[in-house]
C-alpha positions, 0 to 999 in steps of 0.5 A, spaced: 173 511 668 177 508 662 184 505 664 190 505 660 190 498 659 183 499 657 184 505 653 189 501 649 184 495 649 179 500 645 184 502 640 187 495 638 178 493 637 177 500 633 184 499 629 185 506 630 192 508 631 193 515 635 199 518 637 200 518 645 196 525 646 191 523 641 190 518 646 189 522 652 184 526 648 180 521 646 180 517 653 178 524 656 173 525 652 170 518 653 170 519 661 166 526 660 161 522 656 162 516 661 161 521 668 154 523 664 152 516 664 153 517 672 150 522 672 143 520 669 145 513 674 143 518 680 137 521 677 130 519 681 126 515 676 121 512 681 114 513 678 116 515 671 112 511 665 116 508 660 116 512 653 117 507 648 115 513 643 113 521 644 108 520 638 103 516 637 105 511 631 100 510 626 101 505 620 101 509 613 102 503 609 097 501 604 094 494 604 099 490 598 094 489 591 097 485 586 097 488 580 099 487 573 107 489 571 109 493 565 109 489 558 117 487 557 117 489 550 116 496 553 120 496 559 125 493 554 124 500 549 126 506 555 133 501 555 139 504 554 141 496 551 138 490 551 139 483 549 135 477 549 130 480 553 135 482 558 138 489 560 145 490 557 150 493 562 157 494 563 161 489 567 162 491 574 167 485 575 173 482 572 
């Protein structure tokens, strides 16, 4: 169980500012979630074989194939603006 000192602890870490019920609430909450991670404790795991996927993982990627790119003058041509063989667009920073 969360104690109040860990409790507070907890808020100061997340930055959270909540009021005194608020609190309660989310430190009940945490303890239910944490009275959960007991009871999975208590289960008998003996004999069980780890799952690291319930699927069979396949690799879908294809094999990397150097290719040749698109022409500048044409990649250029769908700009909205270009200038000096580069894409013009509008300052983002001041």
């Amino acid at each position: 169980m969360i104690s109040d000192q860990e409790m507070e602890h907890l808020k100061m870490l997340a930055r959270l500012e909540l009021s005194a019920e608020e609190t309660q609430a989310l430190k009940a909450d945490l303890n239910a979630i944490l009275a959960y991670f007991e009871q999975l404790r208590d289960l008998d795991t003996e004999g069980a074989q780890p799952l690291v996927r319930p699927i069979d993982a396949v690799n879908v990627f294809r094999d990397d194939v150097v290719q040749d790119g698109l022409p500048q003058d044409s990649v250029l041509g769908l700009a909205i603006e270009a200038q000096d063989g580069f894409f013009r667009v509008p300052r983002t920073i001041e």
